[in-house]
N, C-alpha and C positions, 0 to 999 in steps of 0.2 A: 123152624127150618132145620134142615137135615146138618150136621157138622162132620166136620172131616173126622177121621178114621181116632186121630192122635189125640181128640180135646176129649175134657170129661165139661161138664156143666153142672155145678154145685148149687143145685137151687130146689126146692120142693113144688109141687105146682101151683102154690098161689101166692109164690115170689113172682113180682111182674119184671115181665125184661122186653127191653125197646128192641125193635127188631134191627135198629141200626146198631147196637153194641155186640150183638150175635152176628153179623155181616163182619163188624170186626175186628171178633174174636175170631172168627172163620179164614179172613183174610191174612190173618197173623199165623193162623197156623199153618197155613199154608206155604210160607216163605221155605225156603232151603233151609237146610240143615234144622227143624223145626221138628224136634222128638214126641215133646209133648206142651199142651194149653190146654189152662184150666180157668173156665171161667166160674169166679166165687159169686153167691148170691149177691152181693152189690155190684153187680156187672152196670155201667153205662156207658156211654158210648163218649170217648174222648177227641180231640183234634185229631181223627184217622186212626187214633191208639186205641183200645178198648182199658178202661178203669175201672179196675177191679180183677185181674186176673195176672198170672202167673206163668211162664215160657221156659221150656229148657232148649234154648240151641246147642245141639253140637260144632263145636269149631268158628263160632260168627260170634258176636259180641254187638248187640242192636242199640246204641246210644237213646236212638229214639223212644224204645221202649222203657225207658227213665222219665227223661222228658227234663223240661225244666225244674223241675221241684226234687233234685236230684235230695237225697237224704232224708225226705219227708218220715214222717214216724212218731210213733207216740211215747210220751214218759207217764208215769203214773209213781207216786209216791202214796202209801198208806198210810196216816197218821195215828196214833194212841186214842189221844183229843184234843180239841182242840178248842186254842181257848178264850175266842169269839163265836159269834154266831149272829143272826139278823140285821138288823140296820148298822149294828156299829158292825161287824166282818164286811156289809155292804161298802160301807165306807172307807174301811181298810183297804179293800180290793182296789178301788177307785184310786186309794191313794198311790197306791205300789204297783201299779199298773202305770202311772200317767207319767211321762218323760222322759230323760233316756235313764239305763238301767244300772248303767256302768260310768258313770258321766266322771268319776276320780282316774278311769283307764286309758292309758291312749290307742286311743281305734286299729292304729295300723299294728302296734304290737299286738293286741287283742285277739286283730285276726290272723296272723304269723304264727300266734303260740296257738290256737285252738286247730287250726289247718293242719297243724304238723300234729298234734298232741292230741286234741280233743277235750274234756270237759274237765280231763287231770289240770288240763294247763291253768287254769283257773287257782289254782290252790298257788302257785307260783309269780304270780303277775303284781305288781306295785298298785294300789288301789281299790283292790277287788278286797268288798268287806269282810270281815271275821267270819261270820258264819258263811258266807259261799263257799272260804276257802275250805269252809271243812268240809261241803259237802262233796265238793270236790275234790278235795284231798281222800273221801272216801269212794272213790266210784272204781269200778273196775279198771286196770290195766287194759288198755287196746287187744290183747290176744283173748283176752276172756269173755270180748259182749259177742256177744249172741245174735248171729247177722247172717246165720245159713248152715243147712243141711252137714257136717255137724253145727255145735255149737261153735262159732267162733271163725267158720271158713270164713276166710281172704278178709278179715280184719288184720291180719298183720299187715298188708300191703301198705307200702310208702307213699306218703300225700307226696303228687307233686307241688310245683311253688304253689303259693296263692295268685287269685287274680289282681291284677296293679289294681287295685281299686282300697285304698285304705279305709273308706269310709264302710265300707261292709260290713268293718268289727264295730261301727254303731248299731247296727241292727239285732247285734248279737242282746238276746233279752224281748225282742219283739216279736209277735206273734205272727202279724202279716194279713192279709187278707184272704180273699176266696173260702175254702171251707177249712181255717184252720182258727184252732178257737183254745182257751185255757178254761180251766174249770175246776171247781170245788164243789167233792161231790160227797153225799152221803151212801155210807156204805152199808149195803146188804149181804152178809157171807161171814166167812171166816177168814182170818189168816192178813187182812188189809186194815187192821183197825175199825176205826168208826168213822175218818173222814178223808176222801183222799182227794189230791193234787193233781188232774189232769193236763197234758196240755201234747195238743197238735200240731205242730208246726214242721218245717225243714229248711234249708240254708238257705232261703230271702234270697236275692238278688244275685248271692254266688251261684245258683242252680241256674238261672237264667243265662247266665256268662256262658258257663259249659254245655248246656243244651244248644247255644250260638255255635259253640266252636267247633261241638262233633255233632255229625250228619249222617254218614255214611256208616253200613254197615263197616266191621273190623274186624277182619282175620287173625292182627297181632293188636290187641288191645289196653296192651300196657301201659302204654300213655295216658289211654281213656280214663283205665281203673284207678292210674294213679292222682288222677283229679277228680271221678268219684270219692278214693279216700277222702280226700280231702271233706270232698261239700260233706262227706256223711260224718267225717267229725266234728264241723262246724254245724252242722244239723243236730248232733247230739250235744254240743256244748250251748247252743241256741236254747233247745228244750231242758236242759238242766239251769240257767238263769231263769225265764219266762216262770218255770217251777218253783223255784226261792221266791222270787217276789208275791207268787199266791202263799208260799209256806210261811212268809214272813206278816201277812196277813192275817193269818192264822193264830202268830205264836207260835209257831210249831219248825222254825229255819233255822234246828238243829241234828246232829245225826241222831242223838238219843231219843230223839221224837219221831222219827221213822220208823215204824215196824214192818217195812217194805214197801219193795220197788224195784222198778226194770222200768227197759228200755228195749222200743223193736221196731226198727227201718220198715217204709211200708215202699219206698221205691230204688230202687239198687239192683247189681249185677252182682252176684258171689259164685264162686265156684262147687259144683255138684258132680256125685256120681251116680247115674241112674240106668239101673239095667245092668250092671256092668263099665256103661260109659261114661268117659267124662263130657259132662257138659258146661253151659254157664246158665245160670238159673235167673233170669229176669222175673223181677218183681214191680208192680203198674199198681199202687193203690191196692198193695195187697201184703199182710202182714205174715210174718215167720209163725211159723208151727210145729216144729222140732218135736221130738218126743219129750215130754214131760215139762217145755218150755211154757213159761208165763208170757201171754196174750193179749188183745183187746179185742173186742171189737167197737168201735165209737160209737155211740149213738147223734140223732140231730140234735138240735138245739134244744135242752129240755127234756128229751126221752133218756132214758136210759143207757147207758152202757154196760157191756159185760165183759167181765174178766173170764178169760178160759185158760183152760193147760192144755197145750200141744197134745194129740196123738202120733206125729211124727208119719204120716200116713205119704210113703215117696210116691204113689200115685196121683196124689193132689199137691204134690211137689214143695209136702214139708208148710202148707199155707194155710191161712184161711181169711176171709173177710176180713175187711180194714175198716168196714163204716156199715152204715146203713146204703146210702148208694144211692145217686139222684133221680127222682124220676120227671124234674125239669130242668130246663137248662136256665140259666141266672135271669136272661133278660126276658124270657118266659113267665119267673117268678114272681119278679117285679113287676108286669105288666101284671098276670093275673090274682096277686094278692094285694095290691095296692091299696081296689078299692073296695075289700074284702078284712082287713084287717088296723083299724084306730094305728097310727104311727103311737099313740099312749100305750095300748094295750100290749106292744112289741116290749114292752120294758120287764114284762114279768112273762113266765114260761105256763104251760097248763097245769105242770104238777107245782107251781108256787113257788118256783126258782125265779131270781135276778139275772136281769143280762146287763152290760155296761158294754156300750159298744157306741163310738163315736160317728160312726157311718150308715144315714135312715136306709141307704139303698143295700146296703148291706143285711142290714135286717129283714129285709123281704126274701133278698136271694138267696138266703140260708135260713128260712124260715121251715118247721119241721114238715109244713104240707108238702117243699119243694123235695121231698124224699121220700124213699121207700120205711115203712114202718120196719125197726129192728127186732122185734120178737120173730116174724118169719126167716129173716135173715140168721140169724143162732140158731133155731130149731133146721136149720139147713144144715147145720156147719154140722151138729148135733147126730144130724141123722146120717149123713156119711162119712160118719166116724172119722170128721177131722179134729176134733177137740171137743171138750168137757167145760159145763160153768161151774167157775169158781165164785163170784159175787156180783153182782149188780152196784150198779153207781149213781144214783138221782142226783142230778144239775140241784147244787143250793145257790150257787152263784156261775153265770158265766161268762167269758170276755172276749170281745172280737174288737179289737185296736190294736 
């Protein structure tokens, strides 16, 4: 279909794209004040949102185009080595995965310190064990992560309060459902070690709250952005716990056992200049790509992931792909893999990876047929010079609970 004037389409021709996430992508761009959309090769089509692509408004602030999953994004730690492997790392994972994560912390502080602070606050809290605290005592200060066009745009902004909900800082540590998953992966490249620490997720049930409470487009968005901060530092203090508990599996839930790592929102509003103008750069299931910034893009279940470096390209608005991209929708999956794939055979991946995942129906809906294959998706990203591979990542183990 023919796209308006302002969108690029980041996709090679035998990326497949569902005609309803192109309707809109097209539909989005089209809004007011709506400069430019970019849709990334893992474009599908969301509740009326399109997933996977990127929007610079001028003067408007779209809450919708967040969505629930406000903060979502990925962590990746590189390890040296590590110092399990096979059935006993199996078992390890199993263990450090299963119940809550934080259980010595009390919940409603939890989520107080990480709302206002982020993953620092961890280093400071009664309970939280030894090595968290270091790890968190070593992460960036809030002005330094890397969260838009430059590095660093509108991370200073002030969390507003948290949601009355104390229980929320129980979930801090859990992964969550739909398609967000942790993972230990072996590493192909340079520069990440030989094993690294995945893990998917963003702020559980605080995202939910805030996508209830803003609706409407917003001329003066401060309020919004300042409950954004929040989810997206409860999203990054989420994904740094979730992270320890596979590093602690490992042996390796030390800083001296990190040979790298980053962190990069894949849904959020930061502020951009494009063309001359200021805009607010919305981001839908689609991750930062700065000049010379460290990347991802996620593979399904079992395939591969790849690590890239930004080329910082403002006509594809600093972005690129967040995943491989679905090319069914969940209750599609399960109906048509059901009776196509042993609930046993779900346990182990194609390339001989573990999954540990507590939910059968889960396992279908994010099973890796139910997506687009990710080598087309990166030779996309590749060919219009939004970013560069840096290493590949093969699933040895991975968790969806």
């Amino acid at each position: 279909m023919e796209m308006p004037r302002n969108t690029r389409l980041v996709a090679d021709p035998d990326v497949w794209m569902e005609t309803a996430a192109l309707e809109q992508l097209a539909r989005v761009a089209c809004l007011p004040g709506c400069r430019c959309a970019v849709g990334m090769p893992d474009l599908h089509p969301g509740r009326g949102i399109p997933i996977g692509a990127a929007f610079a408004f001028a003067g408007v602030v779209h809450p919708a185009l967040v969505g629930g999953d406000a903060g979502c994004g990925a962590r990746v730690f590189g390890v040296a080595k590590a110092k399990h492997d096979g059935d006993a790392l199996l078992r390890r994972v199993d263990e450090a995965t299963a119940g809550p994560a934080l259980p010595d912390v009390d919940p409603g502080a939890l989520l107080a310190a990480v709302w206002r602070e982020g993953p620092r606050a961890l280093a400071t809290l009664d309970g939280v064990p030894d090595s968290l605290a270091e790890l968190a005592a070593a992460e960036p200060a809030d002005d330094q992560v890397a969260s838009g066009p430059p590095p660093g745009a509108g991370a200073g902004v002030a969390s507003g309060p948290p949601p009355d909900d104390p229980h929320l800082g129980a979930q801090i540590g859990t992964v969550g459902g739909g398609n967000h998953f942790a993972e230990i992966s072996r590493v192909r490249g340079r520069g990440f070690g030989t094993v690294a620490v995945v893990v998917h997720t963003g702020s559980r049930g605080a995202g939910g709250l805030i996508a209830a409470k803003w609706h409407a487009p917003l001329t003066d968005p401060a309020a919004y952005l300042a409950d954004l901060a929040g989810a997206v530092r409860f999203a990054r203090a989420n994904r740094l716990v979730v992270a320890w508990r596979l590093l602690r599996a490992l042996g390796a839930a030390r800083p001296s056992s990190i040979v790298a790592t980053f962190d990069v929102t894949h849904n959020h509003v930061v502020p951009a200049t494009l063309d001359g103008e200021a805009v607010w750069l919305h981001r839908k299931g689609c991750a930062p790509a700065d000049s010379g910034q460290t990347t991802i893009v996620l593979g399904s279940r079992g395939t591969e992931s790849w690590i890239l470096r930004g080329e910082g390209r403002a006509d594809l608005l600093w972005s690129v792909a967040h995943g491989a991209g679905r090319r069914m929708g969940r209750s599609e999956a399960l109906a048509k893999l059901k009776d196509r794939y042993p609930r046993a055979s779900l346990a182990r991946t194609a390339a001989g990876g573990r999954v540990v995942c507590d939910d059968p129906a889960l396992l279908y809906e994010e099973h890796p047929d139910a997506y687009k294959p990710v080598e087309p998706v990166v030779r996309s990203l590749e060919a219009a010079g939004a970013a560069t591979r840096l290493a590949a990542l093969t699933p040895l183990v991975t968790v969806k609970r």
